[in-house]
Biopython code that builds the backbone (N, CA, C, O; Angstrom):
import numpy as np
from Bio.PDB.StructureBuilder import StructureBuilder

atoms = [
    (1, "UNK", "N", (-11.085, 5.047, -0.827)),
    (1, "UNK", "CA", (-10.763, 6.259, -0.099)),
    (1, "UNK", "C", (-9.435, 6.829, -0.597)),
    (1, "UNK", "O", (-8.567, 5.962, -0.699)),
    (2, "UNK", "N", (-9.055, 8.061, -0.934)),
    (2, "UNK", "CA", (-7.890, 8.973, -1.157)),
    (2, "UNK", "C", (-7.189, 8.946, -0.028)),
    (2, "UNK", "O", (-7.606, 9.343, 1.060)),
    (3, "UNK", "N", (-5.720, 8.312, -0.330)),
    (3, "UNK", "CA", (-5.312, 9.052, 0.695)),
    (3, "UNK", "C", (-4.200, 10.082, 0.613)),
    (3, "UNK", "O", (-3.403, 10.403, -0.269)),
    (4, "UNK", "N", (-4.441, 10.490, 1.881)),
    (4, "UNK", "CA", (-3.656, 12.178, 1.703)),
    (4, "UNK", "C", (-2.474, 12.010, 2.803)),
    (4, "UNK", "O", (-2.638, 11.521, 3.920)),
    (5, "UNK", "N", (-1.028, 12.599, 2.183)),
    (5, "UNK", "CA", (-0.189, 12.999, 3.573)),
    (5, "UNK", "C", (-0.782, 13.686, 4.853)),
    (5, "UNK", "O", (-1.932, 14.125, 4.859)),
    (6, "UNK", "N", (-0.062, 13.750, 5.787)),
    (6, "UNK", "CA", (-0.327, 14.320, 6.778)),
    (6, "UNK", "C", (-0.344, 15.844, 6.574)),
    (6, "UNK", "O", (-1.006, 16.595, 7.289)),
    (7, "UNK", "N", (0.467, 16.272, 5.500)),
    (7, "UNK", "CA", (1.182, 17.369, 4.774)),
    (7, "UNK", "C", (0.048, 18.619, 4.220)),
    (7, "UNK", "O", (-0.318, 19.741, 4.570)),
    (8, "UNK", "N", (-0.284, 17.396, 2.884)),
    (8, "UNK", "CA", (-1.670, 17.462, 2.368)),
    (8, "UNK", "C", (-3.026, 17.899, 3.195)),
    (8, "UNK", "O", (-3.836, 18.747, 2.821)),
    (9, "UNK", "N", (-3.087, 17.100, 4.441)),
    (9, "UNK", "CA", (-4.454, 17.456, 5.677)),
    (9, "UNK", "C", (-4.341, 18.388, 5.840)),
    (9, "UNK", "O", (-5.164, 19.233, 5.487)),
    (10, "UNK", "N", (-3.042, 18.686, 6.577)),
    (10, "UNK", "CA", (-2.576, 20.416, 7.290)),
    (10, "UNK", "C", (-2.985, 21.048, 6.663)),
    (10, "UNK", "O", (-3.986, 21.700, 6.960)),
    (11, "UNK", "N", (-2.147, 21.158, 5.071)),
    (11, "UNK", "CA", (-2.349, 22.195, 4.015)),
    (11, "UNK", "C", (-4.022, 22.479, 3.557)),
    (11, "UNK", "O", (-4.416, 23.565, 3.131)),
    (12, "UNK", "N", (-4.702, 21.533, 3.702)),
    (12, "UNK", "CA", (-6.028, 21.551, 3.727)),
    (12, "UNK", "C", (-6.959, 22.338, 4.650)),
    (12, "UNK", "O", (-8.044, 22.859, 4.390)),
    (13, "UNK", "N", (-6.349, 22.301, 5.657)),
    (13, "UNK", "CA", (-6.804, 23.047, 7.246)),
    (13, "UNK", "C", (-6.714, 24.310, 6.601)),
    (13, "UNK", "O", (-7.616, 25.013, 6.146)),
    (14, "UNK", "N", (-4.835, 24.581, 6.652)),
    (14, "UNK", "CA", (-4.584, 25.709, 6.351)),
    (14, "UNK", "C", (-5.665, 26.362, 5.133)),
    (14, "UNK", "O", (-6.492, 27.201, 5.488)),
    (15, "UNK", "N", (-5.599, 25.953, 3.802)),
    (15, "UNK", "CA", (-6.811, 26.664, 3.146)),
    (15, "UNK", "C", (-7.835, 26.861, 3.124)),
    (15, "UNK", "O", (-8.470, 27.744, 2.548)),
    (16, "UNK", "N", (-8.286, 25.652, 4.072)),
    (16, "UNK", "CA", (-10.092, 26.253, 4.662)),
    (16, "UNK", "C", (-10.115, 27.238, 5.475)),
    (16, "UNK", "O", (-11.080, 27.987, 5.321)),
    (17, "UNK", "N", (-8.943, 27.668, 6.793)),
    (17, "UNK", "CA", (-8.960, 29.020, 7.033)),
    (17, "UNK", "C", (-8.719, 30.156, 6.595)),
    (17, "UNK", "O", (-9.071, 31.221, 7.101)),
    (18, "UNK", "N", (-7.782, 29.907, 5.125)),
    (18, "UNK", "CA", (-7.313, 31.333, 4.473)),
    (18, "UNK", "C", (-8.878, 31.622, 3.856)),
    (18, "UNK", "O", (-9.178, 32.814, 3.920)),
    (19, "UNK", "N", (-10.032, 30.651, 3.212)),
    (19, "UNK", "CA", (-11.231, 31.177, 2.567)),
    (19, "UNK", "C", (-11.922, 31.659, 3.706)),
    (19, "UNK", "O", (-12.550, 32.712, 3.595)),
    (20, "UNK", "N", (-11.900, 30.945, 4.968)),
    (20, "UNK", "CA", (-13.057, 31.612, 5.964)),
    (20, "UNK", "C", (-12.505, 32.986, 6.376)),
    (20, "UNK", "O", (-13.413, 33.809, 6.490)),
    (21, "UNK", "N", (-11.078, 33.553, 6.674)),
    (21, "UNK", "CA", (-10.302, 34.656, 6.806)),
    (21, "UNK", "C", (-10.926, 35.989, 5.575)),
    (21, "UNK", "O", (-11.610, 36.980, 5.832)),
    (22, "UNK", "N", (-10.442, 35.579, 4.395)),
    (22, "UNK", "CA", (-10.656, 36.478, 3.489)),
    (22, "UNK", "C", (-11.794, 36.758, 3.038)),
    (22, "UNK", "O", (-11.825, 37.721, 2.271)),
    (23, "UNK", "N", (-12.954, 36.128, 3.302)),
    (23, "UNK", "CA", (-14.999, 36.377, 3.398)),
    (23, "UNK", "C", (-15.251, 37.197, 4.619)),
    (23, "UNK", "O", (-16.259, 37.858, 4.868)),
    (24, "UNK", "N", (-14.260, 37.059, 5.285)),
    (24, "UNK", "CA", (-14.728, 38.355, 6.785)),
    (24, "UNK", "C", (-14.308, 39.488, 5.981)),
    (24, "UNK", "O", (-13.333, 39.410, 5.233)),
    (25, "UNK", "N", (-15.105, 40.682, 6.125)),
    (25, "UNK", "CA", (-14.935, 41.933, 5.508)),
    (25, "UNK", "C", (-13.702, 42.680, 6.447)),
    (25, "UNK", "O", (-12.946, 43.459, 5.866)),
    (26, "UNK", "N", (-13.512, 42.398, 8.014)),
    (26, "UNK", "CA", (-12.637, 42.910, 8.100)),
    (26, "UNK", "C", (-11.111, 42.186, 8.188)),
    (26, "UNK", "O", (-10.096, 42.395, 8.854)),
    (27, "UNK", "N", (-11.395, 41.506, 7.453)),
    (27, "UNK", "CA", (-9.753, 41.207, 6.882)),
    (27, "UNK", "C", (-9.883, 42.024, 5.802)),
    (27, "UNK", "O", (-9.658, 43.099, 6.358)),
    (28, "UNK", "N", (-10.052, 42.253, 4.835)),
    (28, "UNK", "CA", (-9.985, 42.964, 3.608)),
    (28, "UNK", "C", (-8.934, 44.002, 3.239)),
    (28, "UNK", "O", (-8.468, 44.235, 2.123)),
    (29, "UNK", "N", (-8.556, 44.785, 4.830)),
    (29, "UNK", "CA", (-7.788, 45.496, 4.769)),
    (29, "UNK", "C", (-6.133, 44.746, 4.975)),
    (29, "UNK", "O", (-5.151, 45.336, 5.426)),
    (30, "UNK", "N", (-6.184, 43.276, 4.492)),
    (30, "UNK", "CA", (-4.970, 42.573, 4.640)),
    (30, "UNK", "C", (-4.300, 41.968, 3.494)),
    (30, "UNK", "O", (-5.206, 41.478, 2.819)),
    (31, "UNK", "N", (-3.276, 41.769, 2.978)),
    (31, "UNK", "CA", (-3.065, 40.913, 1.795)),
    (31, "UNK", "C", (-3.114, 39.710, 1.508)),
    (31, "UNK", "O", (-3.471, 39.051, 2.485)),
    (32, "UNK", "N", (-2.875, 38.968, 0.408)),
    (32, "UNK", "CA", (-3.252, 37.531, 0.009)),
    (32, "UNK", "C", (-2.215, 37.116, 0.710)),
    (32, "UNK", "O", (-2.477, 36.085, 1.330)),
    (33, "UNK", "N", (-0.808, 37.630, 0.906)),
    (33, "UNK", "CA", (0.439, 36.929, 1.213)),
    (33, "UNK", "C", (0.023, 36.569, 3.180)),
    (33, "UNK", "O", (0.015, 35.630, 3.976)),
    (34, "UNK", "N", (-0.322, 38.353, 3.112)),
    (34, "UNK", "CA", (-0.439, 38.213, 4.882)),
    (34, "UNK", "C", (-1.277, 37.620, 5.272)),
    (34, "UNK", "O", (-0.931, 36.884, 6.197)),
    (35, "UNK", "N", (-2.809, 37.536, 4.876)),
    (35, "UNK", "CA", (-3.696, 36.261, 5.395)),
    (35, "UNK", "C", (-3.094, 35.087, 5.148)),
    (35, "UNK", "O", (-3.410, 34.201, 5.942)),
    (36, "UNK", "N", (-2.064, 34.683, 4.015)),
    (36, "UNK", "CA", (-1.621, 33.146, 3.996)),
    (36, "UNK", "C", (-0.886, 33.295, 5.113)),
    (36, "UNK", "O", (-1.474, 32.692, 6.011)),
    (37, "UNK", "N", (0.068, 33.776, 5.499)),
    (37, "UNK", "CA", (1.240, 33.650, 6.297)),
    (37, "UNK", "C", (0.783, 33.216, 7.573)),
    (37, "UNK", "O", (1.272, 32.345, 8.292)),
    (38, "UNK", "N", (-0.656, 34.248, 7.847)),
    (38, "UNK", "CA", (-1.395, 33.791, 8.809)),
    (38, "UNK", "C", (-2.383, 32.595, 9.299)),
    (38, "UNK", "O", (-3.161, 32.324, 10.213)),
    (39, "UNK", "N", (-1.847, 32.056, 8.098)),
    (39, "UNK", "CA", (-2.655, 30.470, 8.092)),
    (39, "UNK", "C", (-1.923, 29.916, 8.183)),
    (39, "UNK", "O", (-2.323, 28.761, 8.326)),
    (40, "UNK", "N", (-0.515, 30.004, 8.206)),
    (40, "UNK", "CA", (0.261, 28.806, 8.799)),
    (40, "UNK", "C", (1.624, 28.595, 7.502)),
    (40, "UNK", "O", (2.753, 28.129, 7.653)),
    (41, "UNK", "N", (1.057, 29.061, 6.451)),
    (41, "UNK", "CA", (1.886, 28.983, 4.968)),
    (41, "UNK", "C", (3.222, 29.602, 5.404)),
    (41, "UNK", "O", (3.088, 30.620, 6.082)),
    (42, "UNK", "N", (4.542, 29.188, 5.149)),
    (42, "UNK", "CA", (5.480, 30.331, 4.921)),
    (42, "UNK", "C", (6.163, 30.304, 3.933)),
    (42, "UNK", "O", (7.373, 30.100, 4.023)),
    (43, "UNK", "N", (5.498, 30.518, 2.661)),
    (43, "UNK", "CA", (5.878, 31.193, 1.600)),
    (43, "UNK", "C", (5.184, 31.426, 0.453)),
    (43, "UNK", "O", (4.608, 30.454, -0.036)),
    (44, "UNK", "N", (5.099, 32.489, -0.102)),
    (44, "UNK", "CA", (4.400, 32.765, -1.236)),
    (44, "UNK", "C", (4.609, 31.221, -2.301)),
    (44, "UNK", "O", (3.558, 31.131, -2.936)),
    (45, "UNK", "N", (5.142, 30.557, -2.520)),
    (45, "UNK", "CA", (5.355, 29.279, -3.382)),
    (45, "UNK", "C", (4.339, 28.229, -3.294)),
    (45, "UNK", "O", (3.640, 27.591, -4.080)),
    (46, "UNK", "N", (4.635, 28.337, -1.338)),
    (46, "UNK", "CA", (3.941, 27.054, -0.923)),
    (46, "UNK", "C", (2.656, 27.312, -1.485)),
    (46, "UNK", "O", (2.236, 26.616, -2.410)),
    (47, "UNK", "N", (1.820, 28.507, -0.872)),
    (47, "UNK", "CA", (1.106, 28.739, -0.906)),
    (47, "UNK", "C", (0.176, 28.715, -1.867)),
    (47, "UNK", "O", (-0.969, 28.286, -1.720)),
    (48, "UNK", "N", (0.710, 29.241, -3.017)),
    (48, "UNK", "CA", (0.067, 29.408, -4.285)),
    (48, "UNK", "C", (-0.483, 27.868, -4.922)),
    (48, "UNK", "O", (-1.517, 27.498, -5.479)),
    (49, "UNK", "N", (0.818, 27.199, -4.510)),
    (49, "UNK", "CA", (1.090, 25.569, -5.114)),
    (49, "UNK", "C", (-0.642, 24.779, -5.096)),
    (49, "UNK", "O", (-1.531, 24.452, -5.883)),
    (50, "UNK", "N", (-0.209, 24.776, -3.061)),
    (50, "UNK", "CA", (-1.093, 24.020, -2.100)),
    (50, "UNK", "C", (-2.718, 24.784, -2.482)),
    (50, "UNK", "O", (-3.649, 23.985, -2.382)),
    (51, "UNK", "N", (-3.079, 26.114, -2.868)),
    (51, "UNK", "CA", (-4.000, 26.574, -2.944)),
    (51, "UNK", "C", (-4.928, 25.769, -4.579)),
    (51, "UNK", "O", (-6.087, 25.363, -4.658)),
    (52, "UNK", "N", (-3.975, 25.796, -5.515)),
    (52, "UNK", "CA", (-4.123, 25.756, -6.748)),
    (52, "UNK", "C", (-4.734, 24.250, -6.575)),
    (52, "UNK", "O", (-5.883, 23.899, -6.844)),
    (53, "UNK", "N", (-3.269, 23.150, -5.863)),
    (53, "UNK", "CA", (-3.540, 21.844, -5.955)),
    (53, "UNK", "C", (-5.185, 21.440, -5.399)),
    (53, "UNK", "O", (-5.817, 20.466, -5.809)),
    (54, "UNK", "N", (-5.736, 22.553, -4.262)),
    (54, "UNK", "CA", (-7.274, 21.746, -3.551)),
    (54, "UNK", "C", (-8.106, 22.680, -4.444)),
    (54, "UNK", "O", (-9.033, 22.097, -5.007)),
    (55, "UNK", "N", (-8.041, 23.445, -4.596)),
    (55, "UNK", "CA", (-9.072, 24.034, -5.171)),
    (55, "UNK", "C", (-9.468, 24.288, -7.247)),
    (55, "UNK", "O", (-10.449, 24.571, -7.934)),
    (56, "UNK", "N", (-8.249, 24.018, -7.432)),
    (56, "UNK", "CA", (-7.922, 23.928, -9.108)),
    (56, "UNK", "C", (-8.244, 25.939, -9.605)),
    (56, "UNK", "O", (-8.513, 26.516, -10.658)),
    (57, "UNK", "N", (-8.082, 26.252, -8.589)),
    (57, "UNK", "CA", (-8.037, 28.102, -9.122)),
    (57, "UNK", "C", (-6.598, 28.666, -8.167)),
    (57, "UNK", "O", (-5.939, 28.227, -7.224)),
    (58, "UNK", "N", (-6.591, 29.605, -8.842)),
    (58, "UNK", "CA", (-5.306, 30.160, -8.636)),
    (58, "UNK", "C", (-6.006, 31.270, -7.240)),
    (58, "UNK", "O", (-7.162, 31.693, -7.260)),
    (59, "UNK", "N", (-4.964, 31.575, -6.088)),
    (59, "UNK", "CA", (-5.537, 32.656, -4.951)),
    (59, "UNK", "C", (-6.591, 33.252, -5.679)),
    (59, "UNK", "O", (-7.777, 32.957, -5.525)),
    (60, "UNK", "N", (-5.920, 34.544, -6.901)),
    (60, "UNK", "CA", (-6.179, 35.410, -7.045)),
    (60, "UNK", "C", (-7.502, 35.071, -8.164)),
    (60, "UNK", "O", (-8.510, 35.737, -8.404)),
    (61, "UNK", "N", (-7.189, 34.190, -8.536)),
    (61, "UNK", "CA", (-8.936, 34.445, -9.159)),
    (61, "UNK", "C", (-9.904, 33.230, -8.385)),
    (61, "UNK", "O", (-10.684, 32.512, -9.011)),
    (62, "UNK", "N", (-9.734, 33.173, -7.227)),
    (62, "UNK", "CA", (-11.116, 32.472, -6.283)),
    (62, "UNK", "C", (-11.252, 34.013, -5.476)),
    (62, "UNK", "O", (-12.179, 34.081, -4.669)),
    (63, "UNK", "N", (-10.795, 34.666, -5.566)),
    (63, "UNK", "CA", (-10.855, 36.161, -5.031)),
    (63, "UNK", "C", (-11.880, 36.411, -6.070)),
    (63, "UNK", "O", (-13.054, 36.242, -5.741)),
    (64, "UNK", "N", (-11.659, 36.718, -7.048)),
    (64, "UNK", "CA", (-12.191, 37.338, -8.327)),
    (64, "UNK", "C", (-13.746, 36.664, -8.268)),
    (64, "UNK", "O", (-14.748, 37.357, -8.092)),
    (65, "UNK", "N", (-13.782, 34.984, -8.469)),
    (65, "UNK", "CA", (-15.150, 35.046, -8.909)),
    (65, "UNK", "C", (-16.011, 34.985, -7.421)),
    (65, "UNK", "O", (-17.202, 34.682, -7.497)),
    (66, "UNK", "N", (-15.429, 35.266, -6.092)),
    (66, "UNK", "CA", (-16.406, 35.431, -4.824)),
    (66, "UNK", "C", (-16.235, 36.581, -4.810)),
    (66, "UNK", "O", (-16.192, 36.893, -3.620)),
    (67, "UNK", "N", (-16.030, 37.953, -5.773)),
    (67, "UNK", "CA", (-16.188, 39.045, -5.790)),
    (67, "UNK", "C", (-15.638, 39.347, -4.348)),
    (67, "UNK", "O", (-16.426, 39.720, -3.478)),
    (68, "UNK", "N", (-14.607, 39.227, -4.142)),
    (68, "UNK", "CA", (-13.498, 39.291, -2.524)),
    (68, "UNK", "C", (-12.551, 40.543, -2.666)),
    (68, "UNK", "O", (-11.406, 40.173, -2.925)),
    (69, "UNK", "N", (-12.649, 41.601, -2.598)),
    (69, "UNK", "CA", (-11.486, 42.421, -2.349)),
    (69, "UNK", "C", (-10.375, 42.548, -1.105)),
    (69, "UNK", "O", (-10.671, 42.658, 0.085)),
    (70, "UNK", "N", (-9.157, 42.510, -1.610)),
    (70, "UNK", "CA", (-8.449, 42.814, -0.799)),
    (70, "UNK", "C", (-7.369, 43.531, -1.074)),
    (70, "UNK", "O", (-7.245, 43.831, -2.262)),
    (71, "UNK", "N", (-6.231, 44.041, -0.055)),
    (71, "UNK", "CA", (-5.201, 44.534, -0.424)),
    (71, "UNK", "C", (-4.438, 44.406, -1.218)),
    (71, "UNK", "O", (-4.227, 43.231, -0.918)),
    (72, "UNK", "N", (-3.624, 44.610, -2.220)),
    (72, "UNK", "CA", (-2.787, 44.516, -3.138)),
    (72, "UNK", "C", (-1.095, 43.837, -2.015)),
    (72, "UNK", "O", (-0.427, 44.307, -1.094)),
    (73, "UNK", "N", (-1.084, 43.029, -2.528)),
    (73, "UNK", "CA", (0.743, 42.427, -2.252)),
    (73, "UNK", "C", (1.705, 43.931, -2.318)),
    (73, "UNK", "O", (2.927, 43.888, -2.176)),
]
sb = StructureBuilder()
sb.init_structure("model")
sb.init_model(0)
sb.init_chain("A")
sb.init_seg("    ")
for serial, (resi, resn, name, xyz) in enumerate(atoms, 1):
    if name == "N":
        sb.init_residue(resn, " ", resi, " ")
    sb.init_atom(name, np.array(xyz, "f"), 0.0, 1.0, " ", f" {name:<3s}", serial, name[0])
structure = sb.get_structure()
């Protein structure tokens, strides 16, 4: 079994709600920063880091290949 910080879990939470957030069409009219912020992230750094580390894609292109539009930063 892997194990993960407590850190790591959270941050995990946190990015399973920023993907279920940004697939609702009406978030769309929100940004990558402001749906993170709203997941609990506070800072563009963390964020990007923790996103990259679970998923191995960067925000902006797991946007890209689920064909996801959103606001520009």
């Amino acid at each position: 079994m892997e194990s993960k910080t407590f850190y790591d879990f959270i941050n995990g939470l946190r990015i399973d709600e920023f993907k279920r957030l940004v697939a609702q069409p009406e978030n769309q009219k929100y940004t990558l920063l402001g749906l993170a912020f709203e997941c609990g992230f506070n800072s563009k750094t963390a964020f990007y880091r923790n996103f990259k580390n679970a998923t191995g894609l960067t925000p902006t292109l797991y946007l890209k290949q689920k064909h996801i539009q959103i606001q520009e930063d």
